[in-house]
C-alpha positions as CSV (number, residue, x, y, z in Angstrom):
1,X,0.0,0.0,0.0
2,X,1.6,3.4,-1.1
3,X,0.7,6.4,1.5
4,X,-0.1,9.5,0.1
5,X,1.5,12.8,1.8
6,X,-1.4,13.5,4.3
7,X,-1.3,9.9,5.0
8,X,2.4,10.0,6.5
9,X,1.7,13.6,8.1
10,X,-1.1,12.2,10.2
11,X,1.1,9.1,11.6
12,X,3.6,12.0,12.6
13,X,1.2,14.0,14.4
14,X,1.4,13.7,18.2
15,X,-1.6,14.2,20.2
16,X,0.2,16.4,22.4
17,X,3.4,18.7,22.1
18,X,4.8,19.3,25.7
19,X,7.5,21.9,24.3
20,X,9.1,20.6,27.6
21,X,10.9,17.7,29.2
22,X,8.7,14.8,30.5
23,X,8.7,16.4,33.9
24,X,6.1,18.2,32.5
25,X,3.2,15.5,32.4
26,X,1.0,16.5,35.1
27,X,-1.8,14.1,36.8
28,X,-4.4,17.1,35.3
29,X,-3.3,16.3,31.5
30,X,-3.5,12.2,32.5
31,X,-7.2,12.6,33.8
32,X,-8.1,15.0,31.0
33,X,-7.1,12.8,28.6
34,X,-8.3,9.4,30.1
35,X,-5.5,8.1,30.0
36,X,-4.7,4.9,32.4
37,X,-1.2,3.7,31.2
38,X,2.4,5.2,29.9
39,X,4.7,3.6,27.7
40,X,7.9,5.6,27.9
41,X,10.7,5.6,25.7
42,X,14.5,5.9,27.8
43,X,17.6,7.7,25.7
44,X,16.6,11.4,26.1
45,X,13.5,11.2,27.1
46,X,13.9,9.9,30.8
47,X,17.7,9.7,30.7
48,X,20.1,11.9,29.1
49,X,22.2,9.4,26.5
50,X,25.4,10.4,28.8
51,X,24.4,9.6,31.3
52,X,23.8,6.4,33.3
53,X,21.5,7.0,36.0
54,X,17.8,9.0,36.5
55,X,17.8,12.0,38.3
56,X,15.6,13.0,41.6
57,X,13.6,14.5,39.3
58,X,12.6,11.8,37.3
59,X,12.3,9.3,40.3
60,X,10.1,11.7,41.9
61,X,7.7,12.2,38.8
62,X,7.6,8.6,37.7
63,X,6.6,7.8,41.9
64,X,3.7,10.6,41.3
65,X,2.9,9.5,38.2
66,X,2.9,6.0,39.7
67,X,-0.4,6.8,42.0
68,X,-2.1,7.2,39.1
69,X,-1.0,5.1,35.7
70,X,0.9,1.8,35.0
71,X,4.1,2.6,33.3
72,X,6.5,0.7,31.0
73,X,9.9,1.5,29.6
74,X,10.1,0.6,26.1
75,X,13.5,1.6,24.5
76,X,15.0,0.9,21.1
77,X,18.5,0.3,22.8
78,X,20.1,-2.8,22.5
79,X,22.2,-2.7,25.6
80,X,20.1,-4.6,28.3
81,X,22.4,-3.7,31.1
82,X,21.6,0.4,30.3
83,X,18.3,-0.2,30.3
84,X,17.7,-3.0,32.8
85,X,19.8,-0.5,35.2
86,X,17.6,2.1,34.9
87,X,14.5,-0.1,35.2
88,X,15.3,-1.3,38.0
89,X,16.2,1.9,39.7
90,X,12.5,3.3,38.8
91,X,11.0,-0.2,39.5
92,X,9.4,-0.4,36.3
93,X,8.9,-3.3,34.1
94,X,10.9,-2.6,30.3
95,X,11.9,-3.7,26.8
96,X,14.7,-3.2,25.1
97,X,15.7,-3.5,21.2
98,X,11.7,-2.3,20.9
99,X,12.2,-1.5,16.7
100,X,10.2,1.1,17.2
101,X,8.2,2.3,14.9
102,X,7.7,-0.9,15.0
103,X,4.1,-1.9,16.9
104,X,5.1,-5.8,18.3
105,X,7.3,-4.3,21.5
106,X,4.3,-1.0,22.4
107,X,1.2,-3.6,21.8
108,X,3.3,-6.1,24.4
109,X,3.7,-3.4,26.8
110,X,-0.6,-2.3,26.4
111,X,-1.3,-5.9,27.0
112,X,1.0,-6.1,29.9
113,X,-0.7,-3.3,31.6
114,X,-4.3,-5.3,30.6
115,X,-5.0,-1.9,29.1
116,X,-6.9,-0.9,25.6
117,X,-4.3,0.5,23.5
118,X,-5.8,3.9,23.3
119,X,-6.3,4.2,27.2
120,X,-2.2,4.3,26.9
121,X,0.1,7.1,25.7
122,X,3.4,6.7,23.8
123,X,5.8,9.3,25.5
124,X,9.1,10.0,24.3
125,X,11.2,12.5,22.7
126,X,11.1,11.5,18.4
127,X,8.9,11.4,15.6
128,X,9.5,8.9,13.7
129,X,10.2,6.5,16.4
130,X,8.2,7.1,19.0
131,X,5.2,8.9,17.6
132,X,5.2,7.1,14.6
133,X,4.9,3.8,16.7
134,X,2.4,5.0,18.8
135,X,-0.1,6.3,16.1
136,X,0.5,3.3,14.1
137,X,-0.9,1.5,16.9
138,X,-3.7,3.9,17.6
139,X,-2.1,5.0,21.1
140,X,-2.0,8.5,22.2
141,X,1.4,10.1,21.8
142,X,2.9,12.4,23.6
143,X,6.4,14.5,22.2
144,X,8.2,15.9,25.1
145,X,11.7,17.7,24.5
146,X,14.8,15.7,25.2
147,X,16.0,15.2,28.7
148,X,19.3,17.2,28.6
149,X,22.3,16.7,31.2
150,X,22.8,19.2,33.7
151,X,26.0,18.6,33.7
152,X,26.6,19.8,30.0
153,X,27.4,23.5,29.8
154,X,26.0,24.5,26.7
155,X,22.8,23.4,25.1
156,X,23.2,20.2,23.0
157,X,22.2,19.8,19.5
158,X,20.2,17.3,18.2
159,X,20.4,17.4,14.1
160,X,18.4,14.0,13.9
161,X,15.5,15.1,15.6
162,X,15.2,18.8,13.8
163,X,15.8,17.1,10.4
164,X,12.3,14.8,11.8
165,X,10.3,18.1,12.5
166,X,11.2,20.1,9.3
167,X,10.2,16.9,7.0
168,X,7.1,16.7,9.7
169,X,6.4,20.4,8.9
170,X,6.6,19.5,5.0
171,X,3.9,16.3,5.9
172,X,1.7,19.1,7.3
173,X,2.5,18.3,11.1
174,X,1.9,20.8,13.0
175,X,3.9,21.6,16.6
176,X,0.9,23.7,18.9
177,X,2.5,23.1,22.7
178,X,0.2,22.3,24.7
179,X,-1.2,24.5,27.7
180,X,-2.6,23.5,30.9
């Protein structure tokens, strides 16, 4: 089946646009949009990639978030022990080598959770991995901004991901943050 342009536009489209890290998902944008689980991707969206351990931050979030949704890590990274360490720190149940956009790794994680598909968002910092997986999937997605270390002293680049939004922007996607 060949896509058409509008076709691929709407598979980029996240349902929300934070404009801000993951620290950022409130309880009040959860319940607003009845949402009961979180699949959340790892490199840069929970963990800066150079780094190997969460931050207060994060531990304190996911334990709030906690209260009120089940969460899985699902991460394309091959390296089980990165992943598997960080897991285990948060106390949440992962996947690693997920393929994403690929469906088979976010659809195990929904079923885990004995949760509808789209009662669960897709969180995580790239189009065409992580949104495009959710959507294909018919999960709510979530695009948060990349989880940057404090320990870096200027502001990283990330080339990969701005080449995503301008071909995004071409597809017709459009970037509205969200409000509270």
């Amino acid at each position: 089946m060949v896509m058409g342009i509008m076709g691929w536009g709407k598979l980029l489209q996240p349902d929300v646009v934070l404009g801000n890290s993951v620290l950022a998902i409130t309880p009040e944008l959860i319940e607003r949009h009845g949402l009961r689980g979180l699949v959340l991707d790892v490199d840069e969206t929970l963990v800066p990639i150079s780094e190997i351990d969460t931050t207060e931050d994060v531990q304190q979030w996911l334990q709030q978030m906690r209260s009120q949704v089940s969460l899985w890590l699902v991460s394309n990274n091959l390296s089980v022990t990165r992943i598997s360490r960080i897991a285990e720190t948060l106390d949440v149940p992962y996947v690693t080598g997920a393929g994403k956009p690929s469906r088979r790794k976010l659809r195990r994680a929904a079923q885990a959770m004995n949760l509808p598909v789209h009662q669960v968002a897709m969180v995580g910092d790239r189009l065409f991995t992580d949104v495009l997986a959710g959507n294909r999937l018919g999960m709510f997605t979530i695009l948060v901004e990349p989880m940057v270390s404090p320990a870096s002293k200027r502001s990283r680049r990330y080339p990969l991901r701005a080449l995503e939004v301008w071909i995004s922007r071409l597809l017709g996607v459009t970037f509205k943050v969200y409000r509270s």
